[in-house]
LODRENKOL-692332 format. One record per residue (C-alpha): residue in one letter; z, x, y. Coordinates in steps of 0.5 Angstrom, whole numbers, padded with zeros to 4 digits, always signed. Layout:
AZXY...
***
This chain:
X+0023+0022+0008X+0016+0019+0010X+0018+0013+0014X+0014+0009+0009X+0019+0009+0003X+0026+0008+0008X+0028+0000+0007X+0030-0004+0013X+0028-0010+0016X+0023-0012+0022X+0025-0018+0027X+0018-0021+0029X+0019-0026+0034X+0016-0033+0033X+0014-0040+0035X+0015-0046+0032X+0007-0047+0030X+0006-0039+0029X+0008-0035+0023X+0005-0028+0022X+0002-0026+0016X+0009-0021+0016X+0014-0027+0017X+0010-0031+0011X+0011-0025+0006X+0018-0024+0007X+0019-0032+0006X+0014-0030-0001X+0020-0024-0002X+0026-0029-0001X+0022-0034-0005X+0021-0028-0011X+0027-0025-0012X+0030-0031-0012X+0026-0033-0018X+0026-0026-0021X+0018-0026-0020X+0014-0020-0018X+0011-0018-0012X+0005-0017-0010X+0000-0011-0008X+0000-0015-0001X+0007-0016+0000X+0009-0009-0001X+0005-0006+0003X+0007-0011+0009X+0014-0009+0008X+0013-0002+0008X+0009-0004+0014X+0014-0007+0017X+0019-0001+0015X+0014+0004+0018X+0014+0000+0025X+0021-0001+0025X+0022+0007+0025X+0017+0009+0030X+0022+0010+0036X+0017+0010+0041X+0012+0015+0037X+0005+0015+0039X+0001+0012+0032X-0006+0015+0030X-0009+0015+0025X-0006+0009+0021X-0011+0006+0018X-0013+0014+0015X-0005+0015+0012X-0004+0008+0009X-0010+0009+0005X-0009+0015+0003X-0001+0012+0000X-0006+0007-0005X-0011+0011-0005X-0008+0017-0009X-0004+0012-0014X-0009+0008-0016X-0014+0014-0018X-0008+0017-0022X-0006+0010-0026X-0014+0008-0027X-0014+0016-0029X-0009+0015-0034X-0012+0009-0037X-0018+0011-0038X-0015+0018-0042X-0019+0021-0036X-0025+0019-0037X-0028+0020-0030X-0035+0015-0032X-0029+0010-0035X-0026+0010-0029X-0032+0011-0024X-0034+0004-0026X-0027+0001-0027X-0027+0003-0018X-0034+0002-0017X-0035+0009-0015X-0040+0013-0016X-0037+0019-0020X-0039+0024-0016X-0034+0021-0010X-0030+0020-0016X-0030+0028-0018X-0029+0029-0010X-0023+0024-0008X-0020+0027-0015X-0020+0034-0011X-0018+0031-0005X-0011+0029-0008X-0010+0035-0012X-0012+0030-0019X-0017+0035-0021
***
């Protein structure tokens, strides 16, 4: 099971004039679910963040930033794809992509 999908809590420590960017989305998530409202792209990945560094144990990290990417990357060109009826210059506009990395980054995750 990916780190990214197993759910948990991270207790960050607090000042009374400090709060982190995590604290506030948890305060959002309390706030949300109290409200049936639905969450944001922002605060999910926070708590997926929060769960992944809860779960490392003291395992070196590299390549963060590459691996988080990539979680959002492949579902978005799969959803734009599917909303464009696979219409790659539809979708290259929508991304803002030239449809050349458009055709790359599909072949990348195996979307092609």
């Amino acid at each position: 099971m990916n780190k990214l999908d197993e759910s948990s809590t991270l207790a960050m420590p607090t000042t009374p004039t400090t709060r982190s960017s995590f604290q506030i989305a948890e305060q959002v998530d309390s706030y949300s679910q109290q409200g049936n409202q639905e969450s944001t792209l922002r605060s999910e990945v926070e708590k997926s963040l929060r769960r992944y560094f809860q779960h490392l144990e003291n395992e070196p990290v590299t390549d963060l930033h590459c691996m988080v990417m990539s979680e959002v990357e492949a579902p978005l060109l799969e959803a734009v794809m599917h909303y464009t009826r696979n219409n790659q210059s539809k979708a290259s506009i929508m991304l803002g992509l030239n449809r050349g990395t458009l055709r790359t980054k599909l072949k990348l995750y195996g979307l092609l």
